[in-house]
N, C-alpha and C positions, 0 to 999 in steps of 0.2 A: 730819234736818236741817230747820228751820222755813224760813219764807219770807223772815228775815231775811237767814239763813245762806246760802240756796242765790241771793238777791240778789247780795251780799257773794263768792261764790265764783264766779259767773258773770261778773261785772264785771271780778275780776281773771284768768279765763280767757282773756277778752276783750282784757286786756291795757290795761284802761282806770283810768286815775282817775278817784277820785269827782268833781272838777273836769270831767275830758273827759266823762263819761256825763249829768253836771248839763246842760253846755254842748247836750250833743246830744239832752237831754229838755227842754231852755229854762226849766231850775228852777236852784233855786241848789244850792251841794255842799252845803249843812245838810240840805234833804231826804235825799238819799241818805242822810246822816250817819244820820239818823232811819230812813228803810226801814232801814237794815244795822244798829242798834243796837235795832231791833224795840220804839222809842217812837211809833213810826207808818205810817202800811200804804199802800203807793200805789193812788189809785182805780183803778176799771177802766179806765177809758184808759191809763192809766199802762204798765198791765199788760201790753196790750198795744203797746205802746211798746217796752216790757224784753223784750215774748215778739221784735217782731220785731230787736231787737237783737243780742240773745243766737240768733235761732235755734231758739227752744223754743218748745215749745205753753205758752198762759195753765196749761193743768191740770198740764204739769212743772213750773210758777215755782209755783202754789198746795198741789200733792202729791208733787212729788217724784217720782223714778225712777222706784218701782212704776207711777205712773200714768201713763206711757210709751206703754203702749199697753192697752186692756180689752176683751175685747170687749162688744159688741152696743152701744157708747160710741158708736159713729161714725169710730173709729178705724183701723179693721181693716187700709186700706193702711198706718198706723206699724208694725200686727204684722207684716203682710206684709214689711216692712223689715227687722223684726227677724231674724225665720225664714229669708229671703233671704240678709242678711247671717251667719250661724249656718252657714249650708249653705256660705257661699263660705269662711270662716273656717275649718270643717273640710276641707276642701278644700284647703288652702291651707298646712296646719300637718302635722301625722301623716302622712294620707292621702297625700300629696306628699314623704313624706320629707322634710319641713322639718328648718331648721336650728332646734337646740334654743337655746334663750336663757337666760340665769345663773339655776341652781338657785335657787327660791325657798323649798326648804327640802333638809334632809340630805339626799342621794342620790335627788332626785326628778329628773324629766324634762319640763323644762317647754318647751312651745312656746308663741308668742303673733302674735297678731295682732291688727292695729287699722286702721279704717277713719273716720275723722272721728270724732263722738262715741263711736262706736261699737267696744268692742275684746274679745278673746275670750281664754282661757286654759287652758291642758290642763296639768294637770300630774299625773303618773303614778312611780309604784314598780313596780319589779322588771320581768321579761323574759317567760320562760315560765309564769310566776306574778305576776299583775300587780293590782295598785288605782291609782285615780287619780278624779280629776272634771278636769269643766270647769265655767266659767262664764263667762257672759255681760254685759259691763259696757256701763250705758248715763253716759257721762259718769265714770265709773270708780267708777261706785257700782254694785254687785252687780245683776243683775236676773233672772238665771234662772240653772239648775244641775241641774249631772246628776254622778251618782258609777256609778262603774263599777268592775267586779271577775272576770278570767277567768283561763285557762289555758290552756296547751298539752296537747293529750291525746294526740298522736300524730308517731311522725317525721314521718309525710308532708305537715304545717303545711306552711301556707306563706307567710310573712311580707308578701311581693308579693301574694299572692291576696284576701290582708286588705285591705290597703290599695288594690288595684285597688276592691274591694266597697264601699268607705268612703269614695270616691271618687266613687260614683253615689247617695250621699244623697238623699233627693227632698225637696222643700219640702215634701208634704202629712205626710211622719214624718222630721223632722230632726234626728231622734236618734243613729243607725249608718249602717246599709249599708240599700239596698233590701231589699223582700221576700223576697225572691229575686235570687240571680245565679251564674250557671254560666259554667264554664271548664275546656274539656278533663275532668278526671275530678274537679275541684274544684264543690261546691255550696256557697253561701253564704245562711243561711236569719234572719230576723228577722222577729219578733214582737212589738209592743207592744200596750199595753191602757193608754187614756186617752191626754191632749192634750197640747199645748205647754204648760198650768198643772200639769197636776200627771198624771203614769204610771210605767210601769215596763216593762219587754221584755227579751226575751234573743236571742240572735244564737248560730249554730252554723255551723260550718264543717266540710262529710264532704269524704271522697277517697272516690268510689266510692260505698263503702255505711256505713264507718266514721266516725264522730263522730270528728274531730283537735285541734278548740279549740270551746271556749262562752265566754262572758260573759255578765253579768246588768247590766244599770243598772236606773237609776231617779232622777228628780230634778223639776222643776216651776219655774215662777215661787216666786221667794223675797220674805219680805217682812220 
């Protein structure tokens, strides 16, 4: 989406006309006409006009979603937003026994959630054999993603003990479950390798001393 485009669809977010947004930038509705039909580019003042209008950073109205947050940009409390939000999202949806919301595709299982701009998405196949991802939308344009793929390996699973572990997420790995988490004769074990842009991990769940469920993800910033 160029800068005309993401102009053009913030304005009607916003719920404005090209008349009201002219009115409230004291230009007339031909400019706007002109930013949205991308025969003309608003100065930087402008820019920042639109940024505090709409809400957005100048580098979302110039780059678009990926550039949401980067690090070593100056940005790192947006990521912290993002991560923050991600953790409460999972939290909130699976991990919680959420209610599931209209299949978005054949016999998936999707939960959702959304926070202002900001909204999340899990959608998964099968039970004791299971694939799914999630993803993370900023403005409901993709922005990060994780795919995931496990099993049940033994009776003594425990579908609670899952979701209790998935439940204690930490913001510094906002992927699964903690490191670590025990309960009564339940262990819950995760590992990852790499960051919030781009890793992979796998999660094990023993009774005792027996392996009873794994999974594998892996996923990153998408662009």
């Amino acid at each position: 989406m160029e800068l005309a485009q993401r102009i053009q669809h913030l304005r009607k977010e916003a719920g404005l006309t090209q008349e009201e947004l002219g009115e409230r930038l004291e230009i007339s509705r031909q400019s706007i006409t002109k930013w949205e039909n991308g025969s003309s580019l608003p100065e930087i003042d402008r820019l920042i006009d639109l940024s505090l209008i709409f809400g957005v950073s100048v580098d979302y109205l110039l780059k678009g979603p990926n550039e949401y947050v980067k690090s070593g940009t100056g940005e790192k409390n947006e990521r912290s937003e993002l991560i923050s939000f991600l953790c409460e999202a999972k939290r909130n949806t699976y991990a919680a026994h959420g209610n599931e919301v209209e299949s978005s595709r054949p016999g998936s299982h999707d939960l959702y959630y959304r926070q202002g701009q900001l909204s999340y998405l899990d959608s998964y196949f099968g039970g004791n054999r299971f694939a799914g991802g999630e993803v993370l939308f900023v403005r409901d344009a993709p922005f990060w993603s994780m795919n995931y793929a496990g099993r049940v390996l033994g009776e003594n699973f425990s579908g609670d003990f899952l979701k209790e572990s998935l439940l204690a997420v930490p913001p510094e790995l906002p992927f699964r479950g903690p490191p670590l988490h025990r309960k009564d004769s339940f262990s819950y074990h995760c590992k990852v390798n790499g960051d919030f842009d781009w890793f992979e991990g796998e999660e094990e769940i023993f009774f005792q001393t027996a392996k009873v469920y794994e999974c594998r993800f892996h996923g990153g910033v998408v662009e």
